[in-house]
N, C-alpha and C positions, 0 to 999 in steps of 0.2 A: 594350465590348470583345466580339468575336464568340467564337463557342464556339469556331472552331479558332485564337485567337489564346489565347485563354484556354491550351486544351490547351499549343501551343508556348510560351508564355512560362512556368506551372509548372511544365512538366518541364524546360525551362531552368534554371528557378530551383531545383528539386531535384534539381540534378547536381552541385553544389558549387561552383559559381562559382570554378574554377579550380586549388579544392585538388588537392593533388598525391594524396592519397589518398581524393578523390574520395567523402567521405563523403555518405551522406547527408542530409539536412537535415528537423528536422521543419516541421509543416506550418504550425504557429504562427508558425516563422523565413522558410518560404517567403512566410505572408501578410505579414508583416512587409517583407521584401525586395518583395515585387509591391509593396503600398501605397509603399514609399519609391520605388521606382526606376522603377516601371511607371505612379503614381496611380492603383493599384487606388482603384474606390468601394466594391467591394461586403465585405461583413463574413465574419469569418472563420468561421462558418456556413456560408454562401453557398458560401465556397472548399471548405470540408469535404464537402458534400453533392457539389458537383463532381467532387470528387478522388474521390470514394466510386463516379461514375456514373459517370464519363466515363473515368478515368483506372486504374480495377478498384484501389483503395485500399482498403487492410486488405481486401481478399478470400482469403477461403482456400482454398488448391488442397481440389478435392474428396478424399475418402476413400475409398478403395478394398479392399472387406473381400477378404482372401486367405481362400479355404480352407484350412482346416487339411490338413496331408497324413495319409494313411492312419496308425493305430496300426502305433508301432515304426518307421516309416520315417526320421523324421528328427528329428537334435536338434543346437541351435544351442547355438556356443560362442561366449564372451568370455575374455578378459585382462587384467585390471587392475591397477591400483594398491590396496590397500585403506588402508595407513596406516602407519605407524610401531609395532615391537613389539621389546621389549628382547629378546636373545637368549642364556638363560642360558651358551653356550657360549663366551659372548669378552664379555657380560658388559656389551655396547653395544648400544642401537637401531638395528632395520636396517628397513629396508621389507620390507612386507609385498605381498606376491603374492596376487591372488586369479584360479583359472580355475573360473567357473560356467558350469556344462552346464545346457540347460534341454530336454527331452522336447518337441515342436514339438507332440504331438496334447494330450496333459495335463495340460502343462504342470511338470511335474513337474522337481522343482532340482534340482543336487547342487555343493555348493561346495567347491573345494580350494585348500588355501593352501601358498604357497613361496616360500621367500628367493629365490632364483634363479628370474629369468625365464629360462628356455632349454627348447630343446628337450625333454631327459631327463625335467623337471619338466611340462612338457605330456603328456607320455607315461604319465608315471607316474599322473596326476593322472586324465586319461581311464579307463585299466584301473581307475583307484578307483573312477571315475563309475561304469563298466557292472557293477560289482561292489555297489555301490548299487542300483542300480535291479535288479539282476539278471540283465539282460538286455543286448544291444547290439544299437544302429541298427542300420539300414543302410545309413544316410550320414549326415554332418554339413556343419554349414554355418559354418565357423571363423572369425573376425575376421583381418585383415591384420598381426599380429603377426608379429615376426623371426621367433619359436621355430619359427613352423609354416611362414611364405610366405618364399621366397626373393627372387620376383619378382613382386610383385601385376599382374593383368593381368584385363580381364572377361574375356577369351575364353581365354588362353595364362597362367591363373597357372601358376611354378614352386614348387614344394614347396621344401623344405630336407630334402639328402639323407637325415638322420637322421627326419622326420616321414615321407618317405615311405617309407622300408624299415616304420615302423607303420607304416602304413595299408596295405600290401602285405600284412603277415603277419596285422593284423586284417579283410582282407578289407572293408575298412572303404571306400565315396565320399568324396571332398570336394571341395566344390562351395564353395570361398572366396565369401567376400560381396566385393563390390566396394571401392575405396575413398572414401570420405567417401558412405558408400550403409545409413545404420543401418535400412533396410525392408528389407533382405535377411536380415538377421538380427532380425526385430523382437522373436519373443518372447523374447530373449536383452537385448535392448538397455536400456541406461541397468540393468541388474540389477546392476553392482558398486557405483553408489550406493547402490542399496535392500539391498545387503546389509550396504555399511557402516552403513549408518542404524538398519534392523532387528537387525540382529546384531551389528556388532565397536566400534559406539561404546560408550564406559563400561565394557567390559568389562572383566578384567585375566586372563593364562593364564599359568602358569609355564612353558610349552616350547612348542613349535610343533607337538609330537603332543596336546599338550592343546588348542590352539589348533583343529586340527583335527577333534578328538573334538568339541568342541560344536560346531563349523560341520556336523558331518553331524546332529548333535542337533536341528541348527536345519533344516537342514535336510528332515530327516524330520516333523517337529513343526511346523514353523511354515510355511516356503517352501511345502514340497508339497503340504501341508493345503488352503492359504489359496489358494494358486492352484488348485487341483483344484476345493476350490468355489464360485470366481471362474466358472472356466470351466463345469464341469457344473451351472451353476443351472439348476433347469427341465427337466434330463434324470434319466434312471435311472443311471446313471453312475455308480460307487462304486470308490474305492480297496478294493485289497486288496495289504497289507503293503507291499513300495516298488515293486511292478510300475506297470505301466501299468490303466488304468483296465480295467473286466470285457469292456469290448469287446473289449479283446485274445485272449481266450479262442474268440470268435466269428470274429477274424481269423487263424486260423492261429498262433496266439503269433508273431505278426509281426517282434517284438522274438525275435532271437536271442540266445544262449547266449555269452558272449564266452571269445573264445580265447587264454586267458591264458596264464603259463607255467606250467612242473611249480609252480612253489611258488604259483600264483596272487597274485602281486604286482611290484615293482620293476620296471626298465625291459624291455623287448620283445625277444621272442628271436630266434633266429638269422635272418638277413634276408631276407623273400622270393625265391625265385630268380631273379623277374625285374626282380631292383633294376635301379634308373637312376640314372646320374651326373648327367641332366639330361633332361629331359623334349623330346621333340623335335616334339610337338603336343600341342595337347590332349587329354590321357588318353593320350597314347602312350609307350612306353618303349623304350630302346635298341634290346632285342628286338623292338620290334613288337607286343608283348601291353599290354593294359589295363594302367594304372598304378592306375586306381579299379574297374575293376570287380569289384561285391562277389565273394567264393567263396561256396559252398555250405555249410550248418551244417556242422558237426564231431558 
C-alpha cells in the first residue's frame, strides 16, 4: 500500500465510520479495522510509527512562555464550585462558593468563600482580596461567569450592570478571558481544584466566617508561601507580609492602595458617574468616557 493510500485510508478509518458523534477511534481499533477491511499486512508498530510521522500523532502543540506582567499590574480571577458545607443558619448543606484571586507577577492567592454565586458576593469577595494583599491591581483578568460577564465576547465582552458600577468606582480594568480559552487566565486556572485538594477536603467549620478565617490562613501560609517560592527560585525576591514581592518597592508600589468604603468592607459604594446601562463598544460608556480605564491613586 503506498504512503498516500496509507495516509487516506487511516484518517478514514479514524473518523468513526459513520457514527453520529463522530468519535474518535484509537489506534489499535484503526489497525484492527485496516487489517479486516483493507488486508493491511503491516503490524501495529508499523501503523504506530506512521501515525506518529506522517499523520503529527500524539504531537503536542508547542509551549509558549508568556511574560509575566509588570509588579502590581495584573491579577487573575476564577469562580467555582468548592463542595458541599452544612450551614449552621437553616441547619442544611448547601454548596460552597469559591472566588480565588491570584497576583499574575507573585503569584500570590487569596481565596473567598460564598453561598451565593452573584454579583454582590464577587464584589465583596474582591475588596477582601485587595484588603489582603494590601494593595489593588490595576486590572484584572476574570473568568466568563454570570456574576461578572453579561455577554462574553473576545472583543465586545458586556459587564453586568452591577460589576461594572465596581470597576467604575474601583477604577479598576477588565479585560475578561475569553471563552473555553483557560491560557488567558493561566496563573489562575485549574486553582479551585488545588484549593479543594489542599485546603477544604477533610476539613470541618462551624460557620462560613470560620470557613473563611482559615481559607485566608491558608492562604497566607501555605498558597502564598508555596507559590512565591515556586516562582522566585533562583532570584533574590522575598515576600514581605501579604505585599507583593520587594521588587515592588523598586516599581513605584505599582500595586495601589484600594478604594474602599468609609467602613472598609461589604459591597461598593455609590456608583461611578459614568455608569452604563450597556456598553456601546469596547471600553465605552453611554457617556462616551472609559468604562475600564484605571483613575489615579486616592
Amino acid at each position: 500500500m503506498s504512503g498516500a493510500r496509507w495516509r487516506a485510508t487511516a484518517t478514514a478509518s479514524s473518523s468513526g465510520f459513520g457514527d453520529a458523534e463522530k468519535r474518535p477511534l484509537r489506534l489499535t481499533k484503526v489497525h484492527t479495522l485496516l487489517v479486516h477491511d483493507h488486508d493491511l499486512q503491516a503490524s501495529y508498530d508499523t501503523l504506530r510509527r506512521f501515525a506518529m510521522t506522517e499523520l503529527a500523532w500524539r504531537k503536542k502543540a508547542p509551549t509558549v512562555r508568556v511574560e509575566d506582567p509588570p509588579p502590581g499590574q495584573e491579577a487573575q480571577v476564577d469562580f467555582g464550585e468548592m463542595g458541599l458545607m452544612l450551614d449552621p443558619e437553616t441547619g442544611r448543606k448547601r454548596r460552597l462558593w469559591v472566588l480565588v484571586v491570584t497576583l499574575s507577577f507573585s503569584r500570590l492567592q487569596f481565596v473567598w468563600l460564598t453561598f451565593r454565586q452573584t454579583t454582590e458576593a464577587v464584589c465583596e469577595g474582591l475588596d477582601r482580596a485587595w484588603q489582603f494583599f494590601g494593595a489593588m491591581p490595576a486590572s484584572i483578568i476574570p473568568d466568563n461567569t454570570k456574576a461578572m460577564i453579561r455577554r462574553p465576547d473576545a472583543l465586545d465582552a458586556r459587564l453586568v450592570d452591577a460589576f461594572l458600577d465596581y470597576v467604575q468606582a474601583r477604577g479598576l480594568f477588565v479585560d475578561p478571558a475569553r471563552v473555553r480559552s483557560p491560557m488567558d487566565k493561566p496563573r489562575v486556572e485549574n486553582q479551585v481544584p488545588y484549593v479543594r485538594e489542599s485546603w477544604f477536603d477533610g476539613e470541618t467549620f462551624t460557620s462560613l466566617d470560620d470557613a473563611r478565617a482559615s481559607a485566608e490562613r491558608w492562604s497566607r501560609e501555605v498558597a502564598g508561601r508555596a507559590r512565591a517560592r515556586h516562582h522566585e527560585a533562583g532570584s533574590s525576591r522575598a515576600l514581605r507580609g501579604s505585599r507583593e514581592a520587594d521588587d515592588e518597592a523598586s516599581a513605584g508600589r505599582a500595586l495601589r492602595r484600594p478604594r474602599l468604603d468609609r467602613q472598609g468592607e461589604g459591597p461598593p459604594g455609590p456608583p461611578h458617574p459614568g455608569r452604563a446601562r450597556a456598553l456601546l463598544g469596547p471600553g465605552a460608556t453611554c457617556d462616551g468616557t472609559s468604562a475600564f480605564a484605571p483613575t489615579g491613586a486616592p
